[in-house]
C-alpha positions as CSV (number, residue, x, y, z in Angstrom):
1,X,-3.2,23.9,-10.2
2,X,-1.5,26.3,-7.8
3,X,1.6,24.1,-7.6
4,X,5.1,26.1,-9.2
5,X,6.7,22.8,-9.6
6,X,5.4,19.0,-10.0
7,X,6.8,15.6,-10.2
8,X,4.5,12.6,-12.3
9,X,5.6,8.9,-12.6
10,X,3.0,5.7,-13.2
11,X,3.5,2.7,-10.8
12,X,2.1,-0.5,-11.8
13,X,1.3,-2.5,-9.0
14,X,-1.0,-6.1,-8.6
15,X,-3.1,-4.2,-6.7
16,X,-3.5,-1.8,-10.4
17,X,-2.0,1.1,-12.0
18,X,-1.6,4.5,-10.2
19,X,-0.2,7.9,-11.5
20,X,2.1,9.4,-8.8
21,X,1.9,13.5,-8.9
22,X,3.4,15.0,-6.7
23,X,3.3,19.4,-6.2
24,X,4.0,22.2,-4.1
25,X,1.0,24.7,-2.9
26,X,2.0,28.0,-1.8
27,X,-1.4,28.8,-0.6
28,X,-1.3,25.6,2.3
29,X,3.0,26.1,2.1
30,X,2.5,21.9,1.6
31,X,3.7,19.2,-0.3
32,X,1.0,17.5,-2.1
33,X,0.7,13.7,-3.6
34,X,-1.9,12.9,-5.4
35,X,-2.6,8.9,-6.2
36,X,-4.8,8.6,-9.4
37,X,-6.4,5.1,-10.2
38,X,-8.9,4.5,-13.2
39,X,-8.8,8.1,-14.1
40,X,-9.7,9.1,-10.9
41,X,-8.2,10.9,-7.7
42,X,-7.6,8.0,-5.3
43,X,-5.5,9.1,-2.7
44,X,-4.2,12.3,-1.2
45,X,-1.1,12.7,0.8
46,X,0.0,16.1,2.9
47,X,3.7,17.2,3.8
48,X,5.5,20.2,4.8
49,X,8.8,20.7,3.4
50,X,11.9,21.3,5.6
51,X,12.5,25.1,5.6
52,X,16.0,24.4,6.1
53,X,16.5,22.4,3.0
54,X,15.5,23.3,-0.6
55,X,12.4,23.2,-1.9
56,X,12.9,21.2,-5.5
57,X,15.2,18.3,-2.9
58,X,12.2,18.0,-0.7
59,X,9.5,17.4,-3.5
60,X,12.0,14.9,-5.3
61,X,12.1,13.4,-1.6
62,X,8.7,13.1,-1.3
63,X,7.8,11.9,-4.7
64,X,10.4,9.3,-4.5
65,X,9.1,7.9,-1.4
66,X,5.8,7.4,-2.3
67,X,6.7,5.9,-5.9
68,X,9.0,3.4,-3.9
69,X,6.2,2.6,-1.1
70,X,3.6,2.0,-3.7
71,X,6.4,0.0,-6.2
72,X,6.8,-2.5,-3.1
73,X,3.3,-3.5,-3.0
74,X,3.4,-7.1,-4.2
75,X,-0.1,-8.3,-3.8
76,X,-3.7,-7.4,-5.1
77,X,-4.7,-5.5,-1.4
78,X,-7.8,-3.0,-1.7
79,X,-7.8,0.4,-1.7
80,X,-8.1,1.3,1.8
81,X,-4.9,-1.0,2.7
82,X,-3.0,0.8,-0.4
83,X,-4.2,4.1,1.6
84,X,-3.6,2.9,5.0
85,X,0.1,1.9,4.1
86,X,1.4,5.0,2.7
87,X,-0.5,7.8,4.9
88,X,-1.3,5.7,8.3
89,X,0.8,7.6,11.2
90,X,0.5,7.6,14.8
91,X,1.9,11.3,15.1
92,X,4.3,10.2,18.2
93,X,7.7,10.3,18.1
94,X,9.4,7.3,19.8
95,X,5.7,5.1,19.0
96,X,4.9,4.5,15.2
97,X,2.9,2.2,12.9
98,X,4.4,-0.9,11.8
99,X,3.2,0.5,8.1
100,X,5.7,3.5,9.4
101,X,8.6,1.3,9.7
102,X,9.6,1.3,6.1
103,X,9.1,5.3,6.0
104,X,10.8,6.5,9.3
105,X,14.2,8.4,9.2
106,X,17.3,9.0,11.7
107,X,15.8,5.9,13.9
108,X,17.9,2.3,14.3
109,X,15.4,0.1,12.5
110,X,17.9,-2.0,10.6
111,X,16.9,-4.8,13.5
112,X,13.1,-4.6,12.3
113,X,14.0,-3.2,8.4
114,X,13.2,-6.8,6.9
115,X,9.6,-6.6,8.8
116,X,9.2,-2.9,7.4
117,X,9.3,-4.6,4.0
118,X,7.1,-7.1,4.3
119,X,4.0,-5.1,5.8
120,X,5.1,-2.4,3.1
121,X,4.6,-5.6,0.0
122,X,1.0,-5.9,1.5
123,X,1.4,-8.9,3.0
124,X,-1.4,-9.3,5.7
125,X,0.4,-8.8,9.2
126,X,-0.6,-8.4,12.8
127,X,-2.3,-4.9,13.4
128,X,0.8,-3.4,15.3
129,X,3.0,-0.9,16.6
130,X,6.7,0.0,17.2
131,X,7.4,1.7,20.4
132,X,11.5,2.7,20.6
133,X,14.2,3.2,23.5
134,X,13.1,6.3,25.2
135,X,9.3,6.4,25.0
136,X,8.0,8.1,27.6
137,X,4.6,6.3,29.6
138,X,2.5,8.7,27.8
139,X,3.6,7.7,24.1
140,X,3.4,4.1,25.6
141,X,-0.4,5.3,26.5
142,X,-1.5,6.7,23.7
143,X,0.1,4.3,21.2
144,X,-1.7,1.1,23.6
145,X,-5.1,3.0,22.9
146,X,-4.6,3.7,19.0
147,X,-3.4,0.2,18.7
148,X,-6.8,-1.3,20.3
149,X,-8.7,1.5,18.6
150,X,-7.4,0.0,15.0
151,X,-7.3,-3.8,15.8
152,X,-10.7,-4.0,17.9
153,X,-8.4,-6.9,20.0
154,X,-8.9,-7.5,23.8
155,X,-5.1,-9.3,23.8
156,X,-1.8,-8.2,22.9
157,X,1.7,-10.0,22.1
158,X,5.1,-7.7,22.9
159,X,8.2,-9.0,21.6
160,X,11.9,-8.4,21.1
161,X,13.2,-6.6,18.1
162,X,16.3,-8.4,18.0
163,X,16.1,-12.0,16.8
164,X,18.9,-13.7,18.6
165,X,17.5,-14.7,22.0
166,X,14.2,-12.6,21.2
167,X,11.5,-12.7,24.2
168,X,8.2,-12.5,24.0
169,X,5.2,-11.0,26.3
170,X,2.0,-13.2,25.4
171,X,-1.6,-12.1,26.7
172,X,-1.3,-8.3,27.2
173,X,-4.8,-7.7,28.0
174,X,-4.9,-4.3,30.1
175,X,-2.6,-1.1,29.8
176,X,-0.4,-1.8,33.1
177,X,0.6,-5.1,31.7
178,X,2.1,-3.4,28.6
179,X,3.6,-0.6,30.3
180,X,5.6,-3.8,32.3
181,X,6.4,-5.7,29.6
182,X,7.7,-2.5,27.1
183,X,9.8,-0.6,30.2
184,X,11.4,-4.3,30.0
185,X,12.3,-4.3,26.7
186,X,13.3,-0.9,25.9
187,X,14.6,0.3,29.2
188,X,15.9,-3.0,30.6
189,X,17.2,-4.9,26.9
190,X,17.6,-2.1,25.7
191,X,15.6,-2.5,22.4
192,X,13.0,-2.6,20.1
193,X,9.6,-3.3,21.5
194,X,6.7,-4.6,18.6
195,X,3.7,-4.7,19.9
196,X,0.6,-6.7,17.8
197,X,-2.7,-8.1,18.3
198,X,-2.7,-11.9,19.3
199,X,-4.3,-14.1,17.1
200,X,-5.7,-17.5,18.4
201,X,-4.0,-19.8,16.2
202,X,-6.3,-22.9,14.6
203,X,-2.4,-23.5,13.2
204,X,0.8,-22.1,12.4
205,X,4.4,-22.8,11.3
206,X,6.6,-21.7,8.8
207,X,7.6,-21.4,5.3
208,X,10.7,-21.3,2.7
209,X,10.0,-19.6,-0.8
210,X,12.6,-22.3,-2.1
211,X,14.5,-24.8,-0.9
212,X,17.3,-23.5,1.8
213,X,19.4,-26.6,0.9
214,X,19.0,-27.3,-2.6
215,X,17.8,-24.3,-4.2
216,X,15.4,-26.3,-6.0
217,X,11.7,-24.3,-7.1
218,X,10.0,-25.7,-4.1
219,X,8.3,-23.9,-1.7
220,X,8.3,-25.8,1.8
221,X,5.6,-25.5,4.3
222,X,6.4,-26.7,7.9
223,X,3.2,-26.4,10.4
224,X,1.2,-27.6,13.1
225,X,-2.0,-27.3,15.2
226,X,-1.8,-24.4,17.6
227,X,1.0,-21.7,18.3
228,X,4.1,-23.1,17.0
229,X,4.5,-20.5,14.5
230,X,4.7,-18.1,17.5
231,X,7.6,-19.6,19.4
232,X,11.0,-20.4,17.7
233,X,12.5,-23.5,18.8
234,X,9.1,-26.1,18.6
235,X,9.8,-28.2,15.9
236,X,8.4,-31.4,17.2
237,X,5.1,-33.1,15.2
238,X,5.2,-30.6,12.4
239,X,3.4,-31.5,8.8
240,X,5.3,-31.0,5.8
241,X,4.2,-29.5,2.4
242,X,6.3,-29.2,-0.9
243,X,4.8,-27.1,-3.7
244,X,6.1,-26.4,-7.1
245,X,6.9,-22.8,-7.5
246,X,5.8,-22.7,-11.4
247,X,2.7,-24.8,-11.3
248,X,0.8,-24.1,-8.1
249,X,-1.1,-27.7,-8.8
250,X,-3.0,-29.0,-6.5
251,X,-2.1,-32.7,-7.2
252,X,1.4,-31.7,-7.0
253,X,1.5,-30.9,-3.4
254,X,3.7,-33.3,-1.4
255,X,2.4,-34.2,2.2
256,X,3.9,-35.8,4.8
257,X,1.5,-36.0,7.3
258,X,2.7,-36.6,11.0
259,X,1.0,-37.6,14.1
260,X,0.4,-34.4,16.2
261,X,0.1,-36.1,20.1
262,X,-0.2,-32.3,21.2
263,X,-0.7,-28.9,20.6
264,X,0.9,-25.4,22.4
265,X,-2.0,-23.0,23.0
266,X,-2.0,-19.7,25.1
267,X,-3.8,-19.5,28.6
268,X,-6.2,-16.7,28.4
269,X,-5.9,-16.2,32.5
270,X,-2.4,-16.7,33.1
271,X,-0.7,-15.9,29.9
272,X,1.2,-19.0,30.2
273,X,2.1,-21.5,27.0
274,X,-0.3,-25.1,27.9
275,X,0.2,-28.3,26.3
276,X,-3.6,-29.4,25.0
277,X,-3.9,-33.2,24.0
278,X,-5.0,-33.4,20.6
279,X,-7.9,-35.7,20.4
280,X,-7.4,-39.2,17.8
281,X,-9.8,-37.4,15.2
282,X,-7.0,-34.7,15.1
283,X,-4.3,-36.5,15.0
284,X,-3.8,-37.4,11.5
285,X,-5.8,-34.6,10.3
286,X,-3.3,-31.9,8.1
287,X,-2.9,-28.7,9.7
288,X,-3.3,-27.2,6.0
289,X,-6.1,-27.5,3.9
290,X,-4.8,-27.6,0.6
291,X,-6.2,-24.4,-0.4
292,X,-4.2,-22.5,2.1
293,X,-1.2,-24.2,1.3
294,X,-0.9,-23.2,-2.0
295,X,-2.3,-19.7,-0.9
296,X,1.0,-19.0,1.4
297,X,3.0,-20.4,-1.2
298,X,2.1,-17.7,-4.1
299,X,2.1,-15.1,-1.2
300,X,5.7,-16.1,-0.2
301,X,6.6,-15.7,-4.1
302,X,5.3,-12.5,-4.1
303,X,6.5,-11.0,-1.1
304,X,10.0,-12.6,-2.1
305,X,10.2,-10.2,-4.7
306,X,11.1,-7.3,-2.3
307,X,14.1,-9.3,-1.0
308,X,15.3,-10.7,-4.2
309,X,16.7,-13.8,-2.4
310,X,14.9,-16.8,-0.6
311,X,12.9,-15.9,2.5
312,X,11.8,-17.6,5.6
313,X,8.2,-17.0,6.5
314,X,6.8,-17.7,10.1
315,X,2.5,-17.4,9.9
316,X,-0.4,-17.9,11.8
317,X,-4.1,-19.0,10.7
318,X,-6.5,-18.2,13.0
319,X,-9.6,-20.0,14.0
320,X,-11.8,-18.2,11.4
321,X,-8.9,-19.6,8.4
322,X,-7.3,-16.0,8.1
323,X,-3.2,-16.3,7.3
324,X,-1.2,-13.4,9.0
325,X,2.4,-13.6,8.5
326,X,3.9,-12.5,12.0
327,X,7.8,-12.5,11.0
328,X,10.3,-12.6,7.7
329,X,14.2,-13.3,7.6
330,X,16.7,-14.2,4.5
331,X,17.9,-16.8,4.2
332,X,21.7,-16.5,3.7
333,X,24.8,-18.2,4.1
334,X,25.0,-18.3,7.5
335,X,21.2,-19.9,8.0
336,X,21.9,-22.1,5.2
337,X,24.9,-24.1,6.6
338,X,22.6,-24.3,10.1
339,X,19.7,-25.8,8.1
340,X,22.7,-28.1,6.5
341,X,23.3,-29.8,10.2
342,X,19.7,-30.4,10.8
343,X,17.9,-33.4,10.8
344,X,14.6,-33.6,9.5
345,X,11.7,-33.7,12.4
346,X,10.4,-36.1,10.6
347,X,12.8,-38.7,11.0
348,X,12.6,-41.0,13.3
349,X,15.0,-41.5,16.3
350,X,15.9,-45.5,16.6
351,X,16.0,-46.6,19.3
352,X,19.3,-48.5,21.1
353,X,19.8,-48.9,25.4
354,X,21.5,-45.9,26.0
355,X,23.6,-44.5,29.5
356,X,24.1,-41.0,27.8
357,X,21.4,-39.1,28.4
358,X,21.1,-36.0,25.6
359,X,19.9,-32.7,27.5
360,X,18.2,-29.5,25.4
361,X,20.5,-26.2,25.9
362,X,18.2,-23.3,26.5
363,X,19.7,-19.8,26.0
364,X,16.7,-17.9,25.5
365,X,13.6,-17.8,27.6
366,X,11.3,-18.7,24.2
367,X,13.2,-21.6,23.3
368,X,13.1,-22.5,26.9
369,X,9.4,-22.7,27.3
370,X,9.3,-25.4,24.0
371,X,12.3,-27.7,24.9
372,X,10.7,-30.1,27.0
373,X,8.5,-31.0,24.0
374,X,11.1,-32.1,22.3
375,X,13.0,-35.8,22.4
376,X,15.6,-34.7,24.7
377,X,16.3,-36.6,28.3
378,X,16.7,-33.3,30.0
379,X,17.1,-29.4,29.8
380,X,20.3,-27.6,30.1
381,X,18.8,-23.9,31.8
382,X,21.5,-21.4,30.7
383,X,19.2,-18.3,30.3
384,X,20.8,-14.9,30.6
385,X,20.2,-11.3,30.2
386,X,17.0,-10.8,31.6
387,X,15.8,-9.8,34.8
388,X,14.7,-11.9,37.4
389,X,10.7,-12.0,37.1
390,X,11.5,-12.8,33.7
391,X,13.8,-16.1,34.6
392,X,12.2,-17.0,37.4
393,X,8.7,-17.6,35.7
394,X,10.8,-18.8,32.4
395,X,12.7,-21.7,35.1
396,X,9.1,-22.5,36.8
397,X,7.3,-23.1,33.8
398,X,10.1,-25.2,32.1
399,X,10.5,-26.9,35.6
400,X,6.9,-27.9,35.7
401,X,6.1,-29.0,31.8
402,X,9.3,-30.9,31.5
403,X,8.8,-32.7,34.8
404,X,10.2,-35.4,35.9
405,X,12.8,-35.1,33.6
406,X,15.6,-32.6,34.7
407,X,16.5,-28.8,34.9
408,X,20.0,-28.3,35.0
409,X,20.5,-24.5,35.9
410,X,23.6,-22.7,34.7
411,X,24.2,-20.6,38.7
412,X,26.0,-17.7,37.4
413,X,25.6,-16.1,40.7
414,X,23.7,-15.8,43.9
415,X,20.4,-14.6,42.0
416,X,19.8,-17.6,40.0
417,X,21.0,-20.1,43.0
418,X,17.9,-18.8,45.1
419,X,15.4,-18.6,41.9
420,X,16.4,-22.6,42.0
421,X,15.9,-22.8,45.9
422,X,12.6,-21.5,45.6
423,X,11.7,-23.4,42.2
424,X,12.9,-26.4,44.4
425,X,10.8,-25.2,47.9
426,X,7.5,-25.0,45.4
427,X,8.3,-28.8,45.0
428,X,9.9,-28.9,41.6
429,X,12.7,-31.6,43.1
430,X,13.9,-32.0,39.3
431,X,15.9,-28.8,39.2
432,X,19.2,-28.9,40.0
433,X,22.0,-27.0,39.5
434,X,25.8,-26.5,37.6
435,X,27.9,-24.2,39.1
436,X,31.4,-22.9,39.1
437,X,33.4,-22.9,42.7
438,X,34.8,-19.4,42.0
439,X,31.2,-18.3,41.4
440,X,28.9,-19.6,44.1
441,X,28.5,-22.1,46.5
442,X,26.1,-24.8,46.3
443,X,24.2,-26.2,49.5
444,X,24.6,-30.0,49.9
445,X,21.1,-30.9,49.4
446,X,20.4,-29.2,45.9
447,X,21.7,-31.8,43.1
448,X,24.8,-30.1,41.6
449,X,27.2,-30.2,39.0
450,X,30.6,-28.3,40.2
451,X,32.9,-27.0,36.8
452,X,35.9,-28.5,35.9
453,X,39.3,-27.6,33.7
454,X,38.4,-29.4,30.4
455,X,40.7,-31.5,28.2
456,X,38.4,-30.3,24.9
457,X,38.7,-27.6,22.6
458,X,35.7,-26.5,23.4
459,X,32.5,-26.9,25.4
460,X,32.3,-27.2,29.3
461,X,32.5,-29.7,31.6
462,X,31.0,-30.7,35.1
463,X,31.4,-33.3,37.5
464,X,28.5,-33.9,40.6
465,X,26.2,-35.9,42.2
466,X,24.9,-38.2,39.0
467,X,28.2,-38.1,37.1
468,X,29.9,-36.1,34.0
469,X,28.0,-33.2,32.3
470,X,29.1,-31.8,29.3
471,X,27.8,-28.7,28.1
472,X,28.4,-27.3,24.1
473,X,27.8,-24.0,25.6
474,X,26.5,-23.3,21.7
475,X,28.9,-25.1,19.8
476,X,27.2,-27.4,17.3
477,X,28.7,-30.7,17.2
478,X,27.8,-32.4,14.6
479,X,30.3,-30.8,12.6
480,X,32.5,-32.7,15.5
481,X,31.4,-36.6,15.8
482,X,35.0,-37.4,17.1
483,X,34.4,-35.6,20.1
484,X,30.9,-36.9,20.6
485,X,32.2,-40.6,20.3
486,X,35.4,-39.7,22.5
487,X,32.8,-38.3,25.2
488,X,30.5,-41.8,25.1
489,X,34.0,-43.3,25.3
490,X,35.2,-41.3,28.5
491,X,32.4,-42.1,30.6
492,X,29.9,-39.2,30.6
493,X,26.6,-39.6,31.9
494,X,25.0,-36.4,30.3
495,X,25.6,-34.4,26.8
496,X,23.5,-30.6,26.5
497,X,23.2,-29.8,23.3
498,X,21.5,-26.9,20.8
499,X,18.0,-28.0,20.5
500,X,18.2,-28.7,16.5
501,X,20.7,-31.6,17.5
502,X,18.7,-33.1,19.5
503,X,17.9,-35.9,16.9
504,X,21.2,-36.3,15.4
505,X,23.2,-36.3,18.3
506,X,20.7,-39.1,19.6
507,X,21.0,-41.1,16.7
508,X,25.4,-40.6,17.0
509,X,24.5,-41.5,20.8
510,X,22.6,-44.3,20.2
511,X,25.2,-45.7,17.0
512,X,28.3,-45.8,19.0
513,X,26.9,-46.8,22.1
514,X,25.6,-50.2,19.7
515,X,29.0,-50.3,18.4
516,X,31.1,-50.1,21.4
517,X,28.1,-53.1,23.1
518,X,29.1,-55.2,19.7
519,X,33.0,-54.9,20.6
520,X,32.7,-55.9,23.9
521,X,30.4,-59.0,22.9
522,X,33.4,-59.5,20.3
523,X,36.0,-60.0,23.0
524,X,33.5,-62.2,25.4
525,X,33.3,-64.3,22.3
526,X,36.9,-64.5,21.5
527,X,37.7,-64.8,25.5
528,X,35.7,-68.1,25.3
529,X,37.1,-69.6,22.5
530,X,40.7,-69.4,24.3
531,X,39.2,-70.7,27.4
């Protein structure tokens, strides 16, 4: 060995054991890692040192990167994936990898770090990139062209890195399509753009590693036929799985099986989300065999690992029964007291003659294209921060699927008031509009809700055409069932809500409005026996 100075640990990993050595070479002036694995030379990695920095720092740098790469591997992947994780680089600057992520330095990934771990445990993921704020069309190019080169895919999916009000690009088939839809996010959002391969989804859905409300050694499985797992917001007609985290038994599965009317799928020629009927032999059928089931669950325990806390899961299994995990969050406090409010989607809504109708609140353009799947009597368009390609195709396509039932549009200025005028001239007559007076002003003949002062704490409220609006504006309210019974009580005609009240609120809806018919039949009763 030519190397003056050297740095040896073992790593045991599920995928085996490995001896990390890691030298300097004054003859190549390089950094050298070697990977050994059943006595043999496995791997070989290449670095040059900082000049600027010393010498023994940047080997112990080195060395300590690849021991901690190779430590978060958490399942039994081959060789080549080990290989592919810890040397696989797209030598651009602002366009990596997403096996870079968990490697890159002096770059704002803390909004994609959680994904960064869970490619780096193994876990099989999208083939994708990361293409950052600043990339020039070039990088863009050549990272488009590595990307197909690696995933042999003909369609692309480009997404937000952010999570809160995250928007998506689905089928990216040519190279002018991505350059659109990544100068969007990274120019006009100002973020992350991740860029994958699109699976076509047989099912997907999503997973806990325990239980978010109990804490109980349960891993839950939520999923459904088609693209669910995709989107964030579709929770409608979703099988559920239980499996025991220590036994992994097949007879110990728990199924609730539900009847899945319909199915989300991608248009390959538009690019636009289609609602397929699902025909009767489908319907009961589960979305899991039971094999795969308990396959995401031991996956989900392992990848856990790397978090040391429970983890939300979204997947995808494609049509030839190959899981890719396409997302990963912890699940904390905050998540924890959302999932507290929730109602099961397996519950059914009873049903009671109800004037309130319950509209869906859309604040993002991907929950917006899945609302009018779900039990709501309307849709509540309050969409912001993109441009307006972006919410005028978002508007038309929530217009169209959730026809006849309404699209209440949020007019924050004269830009969205003609998107609705020419939603409305394509013959959508169910959009309508809320405005405020200071704002905008409404023509007579578009359906309108004009703002007024509000007596309540919080939350909005309108007054037009078809009565009283109320709008949440994000505020849950099942926290707040006294103001959801004093709005029944005061006369309003519609209630928007966030989407994961939809039930609850329905059920509150439908309770009082049962309660308050029973009073009144009380005092018809009492009215006749004095007469």
């Amino acid at each position: 060995m030519e190397g003056t100075r050297s740095l040896n640990t073992n790593v045991r990993t599920p995928a085996g054991d490995f001896h990390v050595q890691t030298e300097f070479y004054h003859t190549s002036g390089k950094i050298i890692t070697l990977l050994f694995h059943a006595g043999q030379a496995a791997i070989r990695i290449e670095d040059v040192p900082d000049s600027g920095l010393d010498l023994d720092d940047e080997i112990k740098r080195v060395h300590e990167s690849v021991v901690r790469r190779l430590s978060l591997i958490r399942l039994p992947v081959p060789l080549d994936r080990i290989r592919e994780l810890l040397t696989l680089k797209t030598g651009l600057e602002k366009v990596v990898f997403v096996e870079e992520i968990i490697s890159l330095k002096n770059k704002n990934v803390d909004e994609i770090s959680d994904f960064g771990v869970l490619v780096a445990s193994g876990a099989p993921v999208p083939v994708g990139i990361v293409i950052f704020p600043g990339a020039t069309e070039r990088e863009i190019e050549q990272g488009f062209y590595l990307l197909k080169d690696k995933s042999r895919a003909e369609r692309f999916i480009a997404r937000t890195g952010k999570k809160e009000g995250r928007v998506t690009f689905f089928n990216i088939g040519s190279l002018e399509k991505l350059k659109k839809a990544v100068f969007q996010i990274i120019v006009e959002m100002n973020d992350i753009a991740v860029v994958s391969e699109m699976i076509d989804a047989r099912s997907s859905g999503f997973l806990y590693s325990s239980d978010p409300l109990t804490g109980e050694n349960t891993v839950i499985i939520e999923s459904s036929w088609g693209i669910c797992g995709y989107i964030k917001g579709n929770k409608l007609n979703l099988d559920r799985y239980r499996v025991d985290r220590e036994t992994f038994e097949f007879w110990r599965i728990k199924k609730e099986i539900v009847r899945k009317y319909t199915e989300l799928s991608i248009d390959m020629e538009t690019g636009n989300i289609t609602e397929i009927e699902i025909s009767d032999d489908r319907a009961l059928m589960p979305s899991l065999s039971d094999e795969e089931v308990l396959a995401l669950a031991k996956q989900a325990l392992s990848i856990e690992k790397n978090f040391s806390r429970s983890i939300r899961l979204d997947f995808v299994i494609s049509r030839g029964g190959n899981a890719y995990f396409t997302d990963v969050c912890v699940v904390g406090i905050k998540e924890k007291k959302e999932l507290l409010r929730k109602i099961s989607v397996l519950e059914e809504v009873p049903f009671y003659p109800t004037g309130v109708k319950v509209f869906a609140e859309a604040v993002d353009v991907d929950v917006a294209r899945t609302l009018s799947f779900l039990p709501c009597d309307g849709i509540f368009f309050s969409v912001g921060g993109v441009n307006r390609e972006i919410f005028e195709r978002a508007l038309l396509e929530t217009a169209e699927t959730a026809f006849p039932k309404p699209v209440v549009v949020e007019a924050a200025g004269e830009f969205s008031l003609k998107v609705v005028k020419e939603a409305r001239s394509r013959g959508f007559t169910n959009v309508w509009v809320a405005f405020s007076p200071d704002v905008v002003r409404v023509p007579p003949d578009i359906p309108s809700f004009c703002r007024e002062e509000t007596p309540f704490v919080t939350g909005s409220v309108y007054k037009g055409n078809y009565g009283k609006l109320f709008v949440s504006g994000g505020a849950l309210l099942s926290p707040n069932i006294s103001l959801v019974r004093e709005l029944i009580r005061s006369g309003f005609d519609f209630v928007a809500v966030h989407p994961d009240e939809i039930a609850y609120i329905k059920k509150v809806v439908a309770s009082e409005e049962k309660r308050l018919m029973l009073k009144m039949a009380r005092r018809f009763l009492r009215l006749e026996e004095r007469i």
